[in-house]
C-alpha positions as a Python dict, from the first residue, in 0.01 Angstrom:
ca = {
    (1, 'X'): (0, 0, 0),
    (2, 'X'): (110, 368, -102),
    (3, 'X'): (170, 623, 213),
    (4, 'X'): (-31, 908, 253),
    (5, 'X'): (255, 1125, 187),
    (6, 'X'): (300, 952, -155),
    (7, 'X'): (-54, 1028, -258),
    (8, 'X'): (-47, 1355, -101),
    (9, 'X'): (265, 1477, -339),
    (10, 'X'): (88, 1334, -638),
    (11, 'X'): (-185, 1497, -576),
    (12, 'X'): (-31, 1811, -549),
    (13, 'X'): (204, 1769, -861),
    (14, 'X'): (-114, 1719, -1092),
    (15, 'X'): (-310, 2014, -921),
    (16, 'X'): (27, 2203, -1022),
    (17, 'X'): (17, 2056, -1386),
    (18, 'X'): (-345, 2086, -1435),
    (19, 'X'): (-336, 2455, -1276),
    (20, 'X'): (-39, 2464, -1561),
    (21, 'X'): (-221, 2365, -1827),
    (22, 'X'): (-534, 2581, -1781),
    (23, 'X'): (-284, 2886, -1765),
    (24, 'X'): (-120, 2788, -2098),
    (25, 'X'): (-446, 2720, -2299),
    (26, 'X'): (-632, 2996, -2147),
    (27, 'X'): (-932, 2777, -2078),
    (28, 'X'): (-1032, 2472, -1877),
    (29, 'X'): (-1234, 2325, -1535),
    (30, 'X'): (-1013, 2430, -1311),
    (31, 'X'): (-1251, 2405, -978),
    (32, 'X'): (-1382, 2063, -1080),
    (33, 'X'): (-1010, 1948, -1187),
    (34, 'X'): (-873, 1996, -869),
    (35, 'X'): (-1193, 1907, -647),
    (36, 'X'): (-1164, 1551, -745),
    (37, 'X'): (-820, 1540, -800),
    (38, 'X'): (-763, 1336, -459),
    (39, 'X'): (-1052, 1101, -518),
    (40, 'X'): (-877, 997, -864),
    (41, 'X'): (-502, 943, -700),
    (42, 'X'): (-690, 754, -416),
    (43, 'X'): (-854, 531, -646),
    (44, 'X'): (-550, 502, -931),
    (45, 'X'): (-277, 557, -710),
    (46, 'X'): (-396, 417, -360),
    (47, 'X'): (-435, 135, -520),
    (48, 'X'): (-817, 68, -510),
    (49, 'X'): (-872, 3, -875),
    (50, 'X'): (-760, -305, -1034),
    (51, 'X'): (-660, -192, -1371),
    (52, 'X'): (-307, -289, -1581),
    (53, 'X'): (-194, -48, -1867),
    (54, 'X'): (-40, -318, -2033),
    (55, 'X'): (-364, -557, -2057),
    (56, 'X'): (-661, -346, -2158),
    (57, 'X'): (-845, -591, -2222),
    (58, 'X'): (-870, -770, -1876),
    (59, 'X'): (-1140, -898, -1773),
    (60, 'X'): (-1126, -888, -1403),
    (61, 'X'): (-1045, -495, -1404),
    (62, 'X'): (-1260, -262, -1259),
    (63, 'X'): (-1437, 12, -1483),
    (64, 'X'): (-1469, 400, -1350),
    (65, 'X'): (-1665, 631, -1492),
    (66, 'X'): (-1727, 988, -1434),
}
């Protein structure tokens, strides 16, 4: 299992890239962005999804949808 700290710098580092990106473009959903961003590192980072890049395909991997 991940430590809190772990998931708490990622989840900071893509607030800072997605706060990035919406300066570059000039546009984006910033509030929503970074109100779920700790739900999505929880869940893809915390290791509560099953899910492997490699095998798309898998049966057995959970499905999130948003």
């Amino acid at each position: 299992m991940v430590s809190i700290e772990k998931l708490e710098k990622k989840s900071y580092e893509i607030r800072e890239n997605t706060l990035k990106m919406c300066i570059r473009s000039g546009k984006g959903h910033v509030t929503s962005c970074l109100s779920c961003t700790d739900i999505l590192v929880a869940l893809y980072y915390g290791g509560v999804l099953k899910y492997d890049y490699s095998n798309p395909d898998w049966e057995s991997r959970d499905r999130f949808t948003l």
